[in-house]
C-alpha positions in Angstrom: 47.7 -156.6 3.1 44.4 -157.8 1.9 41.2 -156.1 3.8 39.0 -158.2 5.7 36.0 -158.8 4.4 32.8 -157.0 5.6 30.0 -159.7 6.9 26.7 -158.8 6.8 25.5 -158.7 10.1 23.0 -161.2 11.5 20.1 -159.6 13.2 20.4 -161.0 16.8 17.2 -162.0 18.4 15.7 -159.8 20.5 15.2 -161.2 24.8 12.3 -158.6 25.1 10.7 -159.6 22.1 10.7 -163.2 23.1 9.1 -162.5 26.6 6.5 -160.5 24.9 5.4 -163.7 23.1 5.9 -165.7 26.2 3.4 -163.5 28.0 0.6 -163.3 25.2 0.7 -166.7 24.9 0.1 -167.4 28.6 -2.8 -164.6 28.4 -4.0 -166.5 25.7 -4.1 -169.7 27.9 -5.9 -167.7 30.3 -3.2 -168.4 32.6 -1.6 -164.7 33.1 -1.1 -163.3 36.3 -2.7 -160.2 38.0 -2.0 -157.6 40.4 -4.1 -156.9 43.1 -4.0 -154.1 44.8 -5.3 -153.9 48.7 -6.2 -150.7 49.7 -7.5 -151.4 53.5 -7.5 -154.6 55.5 -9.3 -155.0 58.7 -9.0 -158.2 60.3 -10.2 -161.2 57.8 -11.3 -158.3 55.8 -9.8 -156.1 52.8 -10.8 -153.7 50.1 -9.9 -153.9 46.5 -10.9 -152.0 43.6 -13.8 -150.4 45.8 -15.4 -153.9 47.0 -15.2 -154.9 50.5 -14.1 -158.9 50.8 -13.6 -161.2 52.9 -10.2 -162.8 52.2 -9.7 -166.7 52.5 -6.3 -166.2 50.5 -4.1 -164.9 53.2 -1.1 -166.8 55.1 -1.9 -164.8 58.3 -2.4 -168.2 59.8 -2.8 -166.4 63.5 -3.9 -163.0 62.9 -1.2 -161.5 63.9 -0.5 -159.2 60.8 -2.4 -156.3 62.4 -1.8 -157.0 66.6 -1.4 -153.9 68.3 1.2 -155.1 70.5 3.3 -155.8 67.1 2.3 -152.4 65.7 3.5 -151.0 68.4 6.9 -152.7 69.0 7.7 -151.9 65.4 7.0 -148.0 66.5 8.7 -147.9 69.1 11.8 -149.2 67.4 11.8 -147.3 64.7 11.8 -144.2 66.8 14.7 -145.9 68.2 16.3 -146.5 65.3 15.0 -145.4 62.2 13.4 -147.3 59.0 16.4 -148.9 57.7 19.2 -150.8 59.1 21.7 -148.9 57.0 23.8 -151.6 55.5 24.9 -155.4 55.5 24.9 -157.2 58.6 28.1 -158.4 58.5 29.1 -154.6 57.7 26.8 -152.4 60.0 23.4 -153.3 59.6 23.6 -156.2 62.4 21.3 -154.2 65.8 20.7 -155.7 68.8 17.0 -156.0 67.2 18.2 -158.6 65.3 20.3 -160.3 67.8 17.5 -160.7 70.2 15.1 -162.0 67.6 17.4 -164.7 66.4 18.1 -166.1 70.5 14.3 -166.1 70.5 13.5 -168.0 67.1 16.9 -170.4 68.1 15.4 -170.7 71.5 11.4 -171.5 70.3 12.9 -174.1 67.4 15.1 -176.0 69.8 18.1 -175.4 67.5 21.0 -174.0 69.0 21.2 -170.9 66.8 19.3 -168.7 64.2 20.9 -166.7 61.1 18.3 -163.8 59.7 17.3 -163.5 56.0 15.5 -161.1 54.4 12.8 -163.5 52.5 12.2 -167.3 52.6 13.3 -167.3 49.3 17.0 -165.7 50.4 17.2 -168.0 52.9 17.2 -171.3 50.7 18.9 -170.1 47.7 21.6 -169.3 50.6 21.8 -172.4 52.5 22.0 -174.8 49.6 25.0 -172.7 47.8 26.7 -172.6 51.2 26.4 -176.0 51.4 26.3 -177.8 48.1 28.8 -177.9 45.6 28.7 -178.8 41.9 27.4 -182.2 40.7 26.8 -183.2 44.7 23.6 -184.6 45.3 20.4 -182.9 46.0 17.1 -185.3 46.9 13.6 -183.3 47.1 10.1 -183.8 47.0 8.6 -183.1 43.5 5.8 -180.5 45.1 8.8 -178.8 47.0 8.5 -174.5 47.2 10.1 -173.0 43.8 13.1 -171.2 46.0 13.8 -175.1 47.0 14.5 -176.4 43.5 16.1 -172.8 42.5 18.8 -173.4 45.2 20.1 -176.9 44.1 19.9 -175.2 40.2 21.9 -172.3 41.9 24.0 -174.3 43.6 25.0 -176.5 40.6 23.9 -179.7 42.5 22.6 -182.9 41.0 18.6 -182.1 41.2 17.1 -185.7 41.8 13.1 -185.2 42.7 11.1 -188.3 44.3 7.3 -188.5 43.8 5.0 -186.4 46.5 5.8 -187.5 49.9 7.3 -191.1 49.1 10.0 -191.4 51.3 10.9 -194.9 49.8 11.8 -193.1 46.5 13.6 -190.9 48.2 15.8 -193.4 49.6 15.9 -195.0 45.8 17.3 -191.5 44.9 19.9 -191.3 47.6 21.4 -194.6 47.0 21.6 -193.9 42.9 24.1 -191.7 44.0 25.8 -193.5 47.0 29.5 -192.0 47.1 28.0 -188.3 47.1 27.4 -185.8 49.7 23.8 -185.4 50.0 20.9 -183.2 51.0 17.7 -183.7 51.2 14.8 -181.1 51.3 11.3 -181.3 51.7 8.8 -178.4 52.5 7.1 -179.5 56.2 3.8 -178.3 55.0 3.2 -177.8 51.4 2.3 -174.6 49.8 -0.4 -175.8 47.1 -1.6 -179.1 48.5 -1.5 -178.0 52.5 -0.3 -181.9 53.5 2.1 -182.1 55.6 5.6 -184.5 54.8 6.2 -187.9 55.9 9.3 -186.3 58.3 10.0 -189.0 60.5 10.3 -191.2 57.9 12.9 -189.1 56.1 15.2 -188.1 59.0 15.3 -192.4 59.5 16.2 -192.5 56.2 18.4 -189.6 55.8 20.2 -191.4 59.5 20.5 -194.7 57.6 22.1 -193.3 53.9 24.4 -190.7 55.7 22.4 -187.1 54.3 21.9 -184.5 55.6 17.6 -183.4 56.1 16.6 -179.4 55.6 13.3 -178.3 56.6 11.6 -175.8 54.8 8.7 -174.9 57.7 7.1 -172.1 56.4 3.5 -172.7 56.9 4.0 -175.0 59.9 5.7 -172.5 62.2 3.6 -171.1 64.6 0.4 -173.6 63.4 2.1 -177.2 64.2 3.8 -178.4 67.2 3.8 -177.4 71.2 3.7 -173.9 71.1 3.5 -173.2 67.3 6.8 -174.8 66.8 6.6 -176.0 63.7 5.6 -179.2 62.0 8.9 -180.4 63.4 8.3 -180.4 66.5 5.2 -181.8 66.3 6.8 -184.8 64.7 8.6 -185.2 67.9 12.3 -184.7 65.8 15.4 -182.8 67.0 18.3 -180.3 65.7 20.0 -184.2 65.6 17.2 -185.5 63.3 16.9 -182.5 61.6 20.1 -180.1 61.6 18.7 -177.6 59.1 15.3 -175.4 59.6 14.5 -172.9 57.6 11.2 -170.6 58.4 9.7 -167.3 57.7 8.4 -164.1 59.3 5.6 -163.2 57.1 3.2 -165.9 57.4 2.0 -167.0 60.8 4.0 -164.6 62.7 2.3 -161.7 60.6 5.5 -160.0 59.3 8.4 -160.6 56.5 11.6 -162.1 56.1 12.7 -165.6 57.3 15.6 -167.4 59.2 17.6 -170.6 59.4 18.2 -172.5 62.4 20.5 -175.1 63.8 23.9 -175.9 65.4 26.1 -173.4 66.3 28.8 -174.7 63.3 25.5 -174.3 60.6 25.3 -171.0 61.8 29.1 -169.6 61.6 29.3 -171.7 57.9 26.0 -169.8 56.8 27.1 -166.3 57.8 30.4 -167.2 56.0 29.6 -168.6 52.8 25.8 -167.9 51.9 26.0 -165.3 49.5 22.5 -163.9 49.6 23.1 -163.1 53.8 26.4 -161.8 53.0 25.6 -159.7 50.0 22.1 -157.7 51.2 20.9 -155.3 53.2 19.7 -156.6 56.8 16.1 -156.3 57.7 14.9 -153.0 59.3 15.4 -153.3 62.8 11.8 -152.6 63.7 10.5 -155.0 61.8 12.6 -157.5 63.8 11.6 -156.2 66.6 7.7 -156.7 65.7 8.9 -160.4 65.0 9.7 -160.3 68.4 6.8 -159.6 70.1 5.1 -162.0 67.4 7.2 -165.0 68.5 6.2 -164.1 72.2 2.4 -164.1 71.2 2.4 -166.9 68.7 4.1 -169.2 71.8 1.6 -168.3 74.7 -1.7 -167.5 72.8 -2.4 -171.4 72.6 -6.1 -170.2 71.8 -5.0 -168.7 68.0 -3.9 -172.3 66.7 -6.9 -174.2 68.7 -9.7 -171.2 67.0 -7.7 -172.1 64.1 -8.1 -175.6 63.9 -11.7 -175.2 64.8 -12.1 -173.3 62.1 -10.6 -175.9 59.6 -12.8 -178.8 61.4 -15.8 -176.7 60.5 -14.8 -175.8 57.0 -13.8 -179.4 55.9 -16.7 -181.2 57.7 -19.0 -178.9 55.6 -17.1 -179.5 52.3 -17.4 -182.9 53.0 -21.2 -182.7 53.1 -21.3 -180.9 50.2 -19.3 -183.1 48.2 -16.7 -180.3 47.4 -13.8 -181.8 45.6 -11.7 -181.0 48.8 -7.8 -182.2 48.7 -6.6 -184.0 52.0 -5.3 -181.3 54.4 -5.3 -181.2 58.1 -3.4 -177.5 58.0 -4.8 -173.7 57.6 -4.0 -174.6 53.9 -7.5 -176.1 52.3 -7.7 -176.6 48.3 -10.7 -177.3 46.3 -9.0 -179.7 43.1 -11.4 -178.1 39.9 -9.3 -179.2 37.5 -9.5 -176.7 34.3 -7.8 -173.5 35.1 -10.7 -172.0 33.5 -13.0 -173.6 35.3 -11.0 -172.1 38.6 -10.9 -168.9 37.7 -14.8 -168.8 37.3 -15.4 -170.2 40.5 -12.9 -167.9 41.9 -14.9 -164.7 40.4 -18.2 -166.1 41.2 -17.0 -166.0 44.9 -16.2 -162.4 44.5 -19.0 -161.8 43.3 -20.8 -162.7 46.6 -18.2 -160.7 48.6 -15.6 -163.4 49.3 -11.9 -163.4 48.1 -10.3 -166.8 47.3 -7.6 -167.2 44.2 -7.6 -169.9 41.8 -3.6 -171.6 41.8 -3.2 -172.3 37.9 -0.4 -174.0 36.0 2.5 -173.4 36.1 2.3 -173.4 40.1 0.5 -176.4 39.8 0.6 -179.5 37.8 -1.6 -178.9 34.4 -5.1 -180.3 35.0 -5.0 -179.5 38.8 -6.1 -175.8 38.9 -7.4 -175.2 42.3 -9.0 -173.0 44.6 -6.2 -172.6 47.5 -8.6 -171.4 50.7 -6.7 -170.7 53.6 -8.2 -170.4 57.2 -7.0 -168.4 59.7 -7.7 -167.4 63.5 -9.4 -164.2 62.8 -12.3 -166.5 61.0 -15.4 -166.9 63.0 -17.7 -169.6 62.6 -19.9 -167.0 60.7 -17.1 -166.1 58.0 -16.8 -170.2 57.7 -20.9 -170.7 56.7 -21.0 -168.0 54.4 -17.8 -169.2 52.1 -19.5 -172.8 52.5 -22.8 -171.5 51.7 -21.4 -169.4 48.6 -19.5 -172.8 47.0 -22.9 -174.5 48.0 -24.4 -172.5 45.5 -21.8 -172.5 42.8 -22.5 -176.3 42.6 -19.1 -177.4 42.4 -19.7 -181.4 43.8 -21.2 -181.5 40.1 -18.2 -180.5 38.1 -15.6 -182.5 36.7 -12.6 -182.6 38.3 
């Protein structure tokens, strides 16, 4: 029997020396990213590395993040019940915390249920595996969240993405693929840009070409619509327009973790088949039952979304004035377009430098050449706190810098 011959062994490429490269090369692009670390917050207010700021970067849209009411709902629940739900909810990790919350999100939406999920980003990887199965088609916005186009990878789906808010090229996309099950997602309001999506136009579309429309409503909630219902609402849709709405906890409600809501049939399909509800550890009870008291604020404290949208008025009438390369928003979320990502993040340290926090967005979360300064407003702003960050870009003269 003749021996095998010995093959000298090819050195194999190393994965942790390739994302070492990766990540100079991005420092080297000045486009790495930083911790920051928050070591008190006081209303509109925090501390970092011994500085006192005030913070124009946070999604607390309402100020609810710090309400005593919610501080002490969560304390009184987890003397109640503990820290930790203590498994799966489909195992034993399911408490009436939970089941109470989700009547009251299902009951604020409209929608006729509401499945909990520990992050946003669960929530849609979830939804679309559930529902989507390989090569079927998936329509979105191009400016769509990241967990959005991650689901329709995840899901294996035909990923078909229409220029920003063009609802005609959505329907171009839909009918390329005319014999397929579709979905079509959109974010209500968008993350980077703060505009809000053209959703009538897609749920006539959607009707007409037979898809099915998901909301991703994660800085609408609680901002947009009677009673902080969401940007859904406010475009006067229903479950029927719109069977699938996904929001989260953490933004304008002030707390973490997300949900989806809609009929009764979504619902019992969801808790069956999406993988990251099945497959994780529930939410701690007592921060459900903060959400709770959140929802119950958020929907009867009309004066939060109308301080807010004073605020916003305020800020984008002085911008204009200054002629501050402001992007068209309506919503807490207000970007400055500057362009270079350097540029940004000199802008963003020269703010902090005058005691005011706002982050410079750089590629790749946004487009290359359309670094920004992402300023978000929120109720605990007072006028006060509104002049001083438009006095501080005043003097950083940005209406003179190239966009």
């Amino acid at each position: 029997m003749v021996a095998a011959k010995a093959v000298a062994a090819v050195p194999r490429p190393d994965l942790l020396e390739r994302l070492a490269v990766q990540t100079a090369e991005r420092a080297q692009a000045q486009l790495q990213r930083h911790l920051r670390t928050i070591t008190h917050a006081e209303g509109p207010w925090v501390e970092s590395n011994g500085q006192r700021l005030l913070a124009f970067c946070s999604n607390d849209y309402l100020g609810l993040a710090q309400h005593p009411q919610l501080i002490a709902a969560l304390k009184h629940a987890a003397d109640a019940h503990g820290v930790g739900s203590g498994s799966a909810h489909l195992i034993c990790g399911h408490h009436r915390e939970h089941a109470v919350l989700e009547e009251a999100l299902a009951e604020w939406t409209g929608r006729e249920r509401a499945l909990l999920f520990s992050t946003g980003y669960m929530a849609n990887l979830g939804v679309m595996q559930a529902l989507l199965q390989r090569d079927e088609l998936c329509v979105q916005d191009k400016l769509n969240h990241a967990c959005l186009l991650d689901g329709a990878q995840l899901a294996g789906a035909t990923l078909k993405r229409y220029p920003h808010a063009d609802a005609d090229a959505a329907r171009r996309q839909l009918r390329s693929h005319a014999e397929s099950r579709a979905l079509l997602a959109t974010d209500g309001v968008f993350s980077m840009d703060g505009d809000i999506a053209p959703l009538r136009e897609l749920a006539e579309l959607c009707a007409d070409e037979g898809a099915t429309l998901m909301v991703d409503d994660a800085h609408g909630l609680g901002v947009l619509g009677s009673e902080g219902a969401g940007s859904i609402t406010e475009a006067g849709l229903s479950e029927r327009d719109v069977p699938i709405l996904m929001a989260t906890l953490g933004k304008a409600l002030g707390c973490s973790g997300a949900f989806v809501a809609g009929s009764a049939a979504l619902i019992d399909g969801l808790t069956q088949f999406a993988r990251t509800y099945i497959y994780t550890t529930a939410m701690p009870p007592a921060l459900a039952a903060a959400a709770r008291c959140a929802v119950a604020l958020a929907r009867r404290e009309n004066w939060r979304r109308e301080k807010l949208a004073h605020a916003i008025q305020r800020f984008r009438h002085g911008a204009t004035q200054l002629g501050l390369p402001l992007m068209p928003s309506r919503t807490a979320i207000q970007p400055l377009l500057l362009g270079d990502a350097q540029h940004a993040l000199e802008v963003s340290r020269g703010l902090e430098t005058q005691g005011l926090l706002a982050i410079a967005i750089r590629p790749p979360t946004v487009p290359q050449g359309q670094a920004r300064l992402r300023i978000t407003l929120s109720a605990l702003h007072e006028e006060e706190h509104v002049d001083r960050l438009l006095q501080a870009l005043a003097s950083l003269q940005l209406a003179q810098a190239p966009v």
